[in-house]
C-alpha positions in Angstrom: 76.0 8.4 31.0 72.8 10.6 30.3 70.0 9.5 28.6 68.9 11.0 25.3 65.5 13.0 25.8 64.8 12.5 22.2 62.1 10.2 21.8 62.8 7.3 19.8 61.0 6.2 16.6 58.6 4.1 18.2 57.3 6.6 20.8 57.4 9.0 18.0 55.0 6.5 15.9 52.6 5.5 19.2 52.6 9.4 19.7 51.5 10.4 16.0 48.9 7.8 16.2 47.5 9.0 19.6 47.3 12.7 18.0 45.5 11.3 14.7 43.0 9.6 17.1 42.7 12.7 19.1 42.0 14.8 16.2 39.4 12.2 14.7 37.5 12.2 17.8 34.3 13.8 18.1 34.5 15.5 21.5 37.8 16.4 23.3 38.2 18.3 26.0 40.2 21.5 27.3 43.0 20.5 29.9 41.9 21.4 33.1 37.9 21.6 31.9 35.2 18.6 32.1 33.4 20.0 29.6 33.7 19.3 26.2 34.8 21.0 23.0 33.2 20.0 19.7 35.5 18.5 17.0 35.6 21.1 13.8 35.0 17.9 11.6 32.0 16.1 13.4 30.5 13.1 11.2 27.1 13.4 9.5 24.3 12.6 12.4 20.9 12.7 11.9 18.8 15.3 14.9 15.9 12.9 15.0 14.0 15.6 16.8 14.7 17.8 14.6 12.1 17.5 11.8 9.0 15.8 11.7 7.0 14.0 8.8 5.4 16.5 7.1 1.6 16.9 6.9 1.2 17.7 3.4 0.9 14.6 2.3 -1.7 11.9 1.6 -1.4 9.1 4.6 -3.2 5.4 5.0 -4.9 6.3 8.4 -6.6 3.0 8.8 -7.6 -0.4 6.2 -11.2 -0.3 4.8 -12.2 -3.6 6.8 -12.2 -1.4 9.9 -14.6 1.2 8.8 -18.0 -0.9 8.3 -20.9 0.6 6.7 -22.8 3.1 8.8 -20.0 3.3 11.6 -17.3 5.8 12.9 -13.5 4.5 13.4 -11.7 6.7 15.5 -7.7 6.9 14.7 -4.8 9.3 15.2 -2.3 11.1 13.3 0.9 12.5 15.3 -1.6 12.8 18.0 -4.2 15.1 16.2 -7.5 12.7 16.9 -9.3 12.3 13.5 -12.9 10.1 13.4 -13.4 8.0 10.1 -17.0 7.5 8.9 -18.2 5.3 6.7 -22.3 7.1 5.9 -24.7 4.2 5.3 -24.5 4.7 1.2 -21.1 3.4 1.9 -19.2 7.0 1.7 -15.9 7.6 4.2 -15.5 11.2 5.2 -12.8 12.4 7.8 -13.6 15.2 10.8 -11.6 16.5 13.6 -12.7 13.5 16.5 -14.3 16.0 19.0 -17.6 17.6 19.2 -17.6 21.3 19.2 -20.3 21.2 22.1 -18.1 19.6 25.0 -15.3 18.0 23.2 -16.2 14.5 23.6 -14.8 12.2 21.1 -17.3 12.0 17.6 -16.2 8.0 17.1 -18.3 7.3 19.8 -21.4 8.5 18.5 -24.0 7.2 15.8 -24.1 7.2 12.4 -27.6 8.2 10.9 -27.7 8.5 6.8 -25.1 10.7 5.5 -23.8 12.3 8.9 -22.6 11.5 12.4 -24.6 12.4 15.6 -22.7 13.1 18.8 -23.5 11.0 21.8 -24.2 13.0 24.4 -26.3 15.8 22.8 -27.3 14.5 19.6 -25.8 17.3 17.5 -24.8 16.0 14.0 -22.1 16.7 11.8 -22.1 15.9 7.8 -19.0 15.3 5.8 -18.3 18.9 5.6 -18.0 19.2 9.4 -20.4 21.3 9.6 -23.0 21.0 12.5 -26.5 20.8 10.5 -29.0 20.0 13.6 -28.8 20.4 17.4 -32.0 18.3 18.2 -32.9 20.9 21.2 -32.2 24.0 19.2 -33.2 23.0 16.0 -31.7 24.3 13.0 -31.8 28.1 13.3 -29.1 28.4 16.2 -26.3 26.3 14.8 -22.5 27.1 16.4 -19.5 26.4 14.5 -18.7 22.9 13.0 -15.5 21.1 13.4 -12.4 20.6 11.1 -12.9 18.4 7.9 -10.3 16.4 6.2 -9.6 15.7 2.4 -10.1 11.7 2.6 -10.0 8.6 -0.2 -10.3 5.1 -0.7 -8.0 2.9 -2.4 -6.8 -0.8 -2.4 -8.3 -1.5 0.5 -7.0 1.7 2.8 -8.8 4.7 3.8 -6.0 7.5 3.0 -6.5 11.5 4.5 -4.7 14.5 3.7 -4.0 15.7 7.3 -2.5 18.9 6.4 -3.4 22.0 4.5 -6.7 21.1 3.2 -6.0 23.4 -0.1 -3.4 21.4 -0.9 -5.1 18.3 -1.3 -5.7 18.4 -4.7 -2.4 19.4 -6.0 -0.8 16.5 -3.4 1.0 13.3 -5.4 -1.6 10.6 -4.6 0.7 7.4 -4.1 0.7 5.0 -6.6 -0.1 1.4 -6.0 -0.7 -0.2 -9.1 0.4 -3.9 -8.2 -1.9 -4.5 -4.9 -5.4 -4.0 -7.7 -3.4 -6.0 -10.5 -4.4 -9.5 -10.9 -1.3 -10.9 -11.9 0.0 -10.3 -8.3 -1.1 -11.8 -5.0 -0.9 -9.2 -2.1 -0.6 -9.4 1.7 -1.9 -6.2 3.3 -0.3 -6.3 6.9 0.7 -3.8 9.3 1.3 -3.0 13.1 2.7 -0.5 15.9 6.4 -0.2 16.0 7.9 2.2 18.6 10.2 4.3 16.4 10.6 7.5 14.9 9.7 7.1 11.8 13.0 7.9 9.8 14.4 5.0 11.6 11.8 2.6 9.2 13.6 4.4 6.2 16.6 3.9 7.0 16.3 0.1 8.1 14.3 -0.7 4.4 16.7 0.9 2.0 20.1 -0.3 4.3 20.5 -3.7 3.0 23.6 -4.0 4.4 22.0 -5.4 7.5 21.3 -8.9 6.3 23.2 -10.6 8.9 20.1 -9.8 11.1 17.8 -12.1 8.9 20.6 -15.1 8.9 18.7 -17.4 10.7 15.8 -17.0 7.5 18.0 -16.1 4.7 21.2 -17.6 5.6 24.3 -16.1 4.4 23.6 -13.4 2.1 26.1 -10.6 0.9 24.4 -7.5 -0.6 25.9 -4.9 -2.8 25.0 -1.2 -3.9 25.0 -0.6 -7.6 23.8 2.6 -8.0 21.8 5.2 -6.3 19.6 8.4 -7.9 17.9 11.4 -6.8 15.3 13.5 -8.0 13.4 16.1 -6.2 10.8 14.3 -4.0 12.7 10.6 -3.9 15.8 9.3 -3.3 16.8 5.1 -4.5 19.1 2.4 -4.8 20.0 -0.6 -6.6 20.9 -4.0 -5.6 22.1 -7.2 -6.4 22.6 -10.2 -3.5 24.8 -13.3 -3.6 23.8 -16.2 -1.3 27.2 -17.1 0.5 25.9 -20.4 2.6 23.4 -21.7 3.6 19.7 -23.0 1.6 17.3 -21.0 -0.2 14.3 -20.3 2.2 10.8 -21.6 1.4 9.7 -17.7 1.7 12.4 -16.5 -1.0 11.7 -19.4 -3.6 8.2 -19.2 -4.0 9.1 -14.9 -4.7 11.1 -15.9 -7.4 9.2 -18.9 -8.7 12.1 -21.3 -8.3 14.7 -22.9 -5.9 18.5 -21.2 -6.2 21.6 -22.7 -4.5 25.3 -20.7 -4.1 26.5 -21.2 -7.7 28.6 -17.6 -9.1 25.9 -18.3 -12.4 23.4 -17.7 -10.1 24.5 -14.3 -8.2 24.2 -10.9 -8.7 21.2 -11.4 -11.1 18.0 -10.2 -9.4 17.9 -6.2 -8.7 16.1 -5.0 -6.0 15.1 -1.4 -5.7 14.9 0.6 -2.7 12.8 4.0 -3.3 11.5 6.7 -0.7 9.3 8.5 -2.5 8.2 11.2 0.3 6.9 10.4 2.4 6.2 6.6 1.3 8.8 3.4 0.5 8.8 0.6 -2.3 10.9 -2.3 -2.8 10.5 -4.1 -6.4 12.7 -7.2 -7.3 13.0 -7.8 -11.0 14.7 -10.9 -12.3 17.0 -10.4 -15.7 14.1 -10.7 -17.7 12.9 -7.7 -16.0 10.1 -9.2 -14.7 8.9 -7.7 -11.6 8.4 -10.9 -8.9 7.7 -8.5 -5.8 6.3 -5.2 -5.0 6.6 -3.5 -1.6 4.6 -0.5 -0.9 4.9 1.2 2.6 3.7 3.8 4.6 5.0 5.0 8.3 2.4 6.8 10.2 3.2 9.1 13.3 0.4 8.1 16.2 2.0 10.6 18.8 3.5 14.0 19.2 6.4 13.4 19.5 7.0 10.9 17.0 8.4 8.3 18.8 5.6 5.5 17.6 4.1 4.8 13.9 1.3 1.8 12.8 3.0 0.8 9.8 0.8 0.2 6.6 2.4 -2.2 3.9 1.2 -3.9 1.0 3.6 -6.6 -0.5 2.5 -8.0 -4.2 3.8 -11.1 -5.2 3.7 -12.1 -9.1 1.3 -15.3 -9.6 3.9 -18.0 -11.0 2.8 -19.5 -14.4 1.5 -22.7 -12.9 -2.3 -21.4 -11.3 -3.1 -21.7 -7.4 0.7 -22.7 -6.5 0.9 -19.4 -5.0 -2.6 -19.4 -3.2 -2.0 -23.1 -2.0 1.7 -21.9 -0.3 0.3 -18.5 0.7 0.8 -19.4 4.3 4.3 -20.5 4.2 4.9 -17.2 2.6 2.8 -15.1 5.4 5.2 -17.4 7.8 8.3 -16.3 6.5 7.9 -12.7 5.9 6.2 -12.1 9.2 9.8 -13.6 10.6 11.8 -10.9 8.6 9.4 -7.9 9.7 9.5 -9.3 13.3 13.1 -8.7 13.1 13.5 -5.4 11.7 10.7 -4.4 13.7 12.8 -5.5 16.8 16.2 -3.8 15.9 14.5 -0.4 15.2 12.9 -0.3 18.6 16.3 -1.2 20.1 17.8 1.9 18.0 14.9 4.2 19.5 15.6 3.3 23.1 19.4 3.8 22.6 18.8 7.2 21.2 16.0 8.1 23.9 18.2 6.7 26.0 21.9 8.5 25.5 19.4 11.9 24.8 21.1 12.3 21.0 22.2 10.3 18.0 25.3 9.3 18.5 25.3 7.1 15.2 28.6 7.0 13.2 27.3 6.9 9.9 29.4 5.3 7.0 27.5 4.1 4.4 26.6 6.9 1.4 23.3 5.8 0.6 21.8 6.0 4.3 24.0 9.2 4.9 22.0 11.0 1.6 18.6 9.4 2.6 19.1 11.3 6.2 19.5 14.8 4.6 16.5 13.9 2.3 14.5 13.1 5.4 15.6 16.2 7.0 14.7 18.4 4.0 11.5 16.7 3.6 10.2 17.1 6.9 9.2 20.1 8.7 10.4 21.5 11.9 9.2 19.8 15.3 5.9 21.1 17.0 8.3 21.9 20.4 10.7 24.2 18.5 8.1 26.0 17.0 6.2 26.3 19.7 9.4 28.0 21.6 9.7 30.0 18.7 6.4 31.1 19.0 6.4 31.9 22.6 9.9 33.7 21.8 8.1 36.2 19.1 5.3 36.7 21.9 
């Protein structure tokens, strides 16, 4: 007797999942072809080197401790070299780092006064950037001067404007009220981490990823309550439930007393999660709506392409009612959150070799809030220096 060829029910199940998979996939490819066709329903990714941070904007280039009185700091923003100065009155200016003469780097010269002398020919630049004396010359034959940048000072950080300097004034200056208030205690802290920047965003308002901190925060289960967006910022809300494990030393002396696992006790505290382009914040209140902690954060670019930022935080802790608890436990505190930025700083660079590595962003996002913070980024940012460059040679 002949078999049927009519599939039976279970090949016809096995065979309607293979096709959903199929058409879920991202890439498929033509029979007979290696190369691959493009799904028509591809899920949000974000083209890290598509945009970057946008200059407009006023940036922490370096902390005020590093810029001593009568002397010259040299940093860098997304590879643009820029020289700090601090005159002997005390006065921080910002010029382009070079010396119009034979480019040679302006940081390594001497202050004198009110203005910067280039070391190799002595010619001197005030805070304008505007060559005043060339000591062999005098004052009569005086070239061009070099770039000057918008620059301020506040809570202990030198900030520049590094893009269009006729912007400056119009330009949101950020807003960190808790770091000069006395009822707070503040660590300033700060380092390299090799990552595009957008990958810092993304890893500060994802709370989702608490299992990374388990070993200092034990089991903890995070929930989103609520996100908002205006024009120039984008936040969340949440609220955290500890699941196992004891309260750390770090998180008690935040909130001013020791919590266990009890329901009563969960889902109290909300912590907000803001990008405010092109800076972050994270405030915990309690349910009195008292603010324990304040978290303000800055990513600077250091090269052109991106790929590296010296991150410039300031986290604010509110003074408990008893006096010098917090100063005497300060360490303990320094202790544990160094731990938790160790960690996140570890997982980001392990995203940015992954990406460099497979040559795209291959990420499958899911979660809502991270998928609208990505198309914020993107909007916020400007186009990368090597497309428009190729667009620029293309007009040619």
């Amino acid at each position: 007797m002949r078999r049927s060829r009519e599939p039976s029910q279970a090949r016809r199940s096995i065979r309607t999942v293979i096709q959903r998979r199929r058409c879920t996939c991202t890439q498929r490819y033509r029979r007979g072809s290696r190369k691959p066709v493009l799904s028509k329903n591809p899920p949000a990714r974000r083209a890290i080197c598509a945009a970057d941070i946008h200059p407009d904007h006023w940036y922490p280039l370096a902390w005020s401790h590093e810029v001593g009185r009568a002397k010259a700091h040299g940093v860098r923003f997304a590879s643009d070299p820029i020289v700090l100065v601090r005159t002997e009155s005390g006065k921080v200016f910002a010029l382009e780092d070079r010396c119009a003469h034979r480019q040679v780097p302006l940081h390594a010269g001497v202050v004198d006064g009110e203005s910067i002398r280039y070391c190799y020919h002595g010619w001197t630049y005030d805070c304008t950037g505007r060559c005043t004396d060339i000591p062999y010359l005098g004052r009569d034959r005086l070239p061009n001067g070099v770039r000057a940048y918008p620059c301020r000072e506040e809570a202990g950080l030198i900030f520049v404007f590094t893009g269009d300097p006729s912007a400056a004034d119009d330009a949101k200056f950020p807003q960190i009220v808790s770091a000069t208030d006395k009822a707070y205690k503040t660590r300033r802290f700060g380092r390299e981490v090799k990552c595009h920047y957008t990958f810092m965003h993304e890893n500060l308002m994802d709370m989702n990823h608490q299992f990374l901190h388990r070993r200092q925060m034990g089991s903890m289960r995070a929930r989103s309550c609520g996100r908002r967006r205006g024009e120039d910022w984008i936040e969340v809300d949440y609220v955290f439930a500890r699941e196992a494990g004891k309260q750390p030393i770090g998180e008690a002396l935040v909130f001013g007393q020791t919590r266990g696992t009890k329901d009563e006790e969960s889902y109290k505290d909300v912590m907000t999660v803001r990008t405010e382009y092109p800076y972050q914040t994270l405030k915990i209140r309690t349910k009195d709506d008292t603010m324990v902690m304040d978290l303000w954060i800055a990513y600077v670019p250091l090269d052109a392409e991106q790929r590296t930022n010296r991150t410039f935080g300031l986290l604010s802790i509110h003074r408990p009612k008893i006096p010098f608890v917090l100063d005497a436990a300060w360490p303990l505190l320094v202790w544990f959150t160094e731990r938790i930025f160790k960690e996140d700083r570890w997982i980001v660079e392990r995203e940015q070799e992954a990406h460099d590595r497979q040559g795209a962003d291959h990420n499958h996002e899911v979660f809502p809030v991270i998928v609208d913070l990505r198309a914020f980024l993107m909007e916020r940012g400007v186009p990368t220096r090597a497309k428009a460059a190729l667009t620029a040679g293309a007009c040619i």
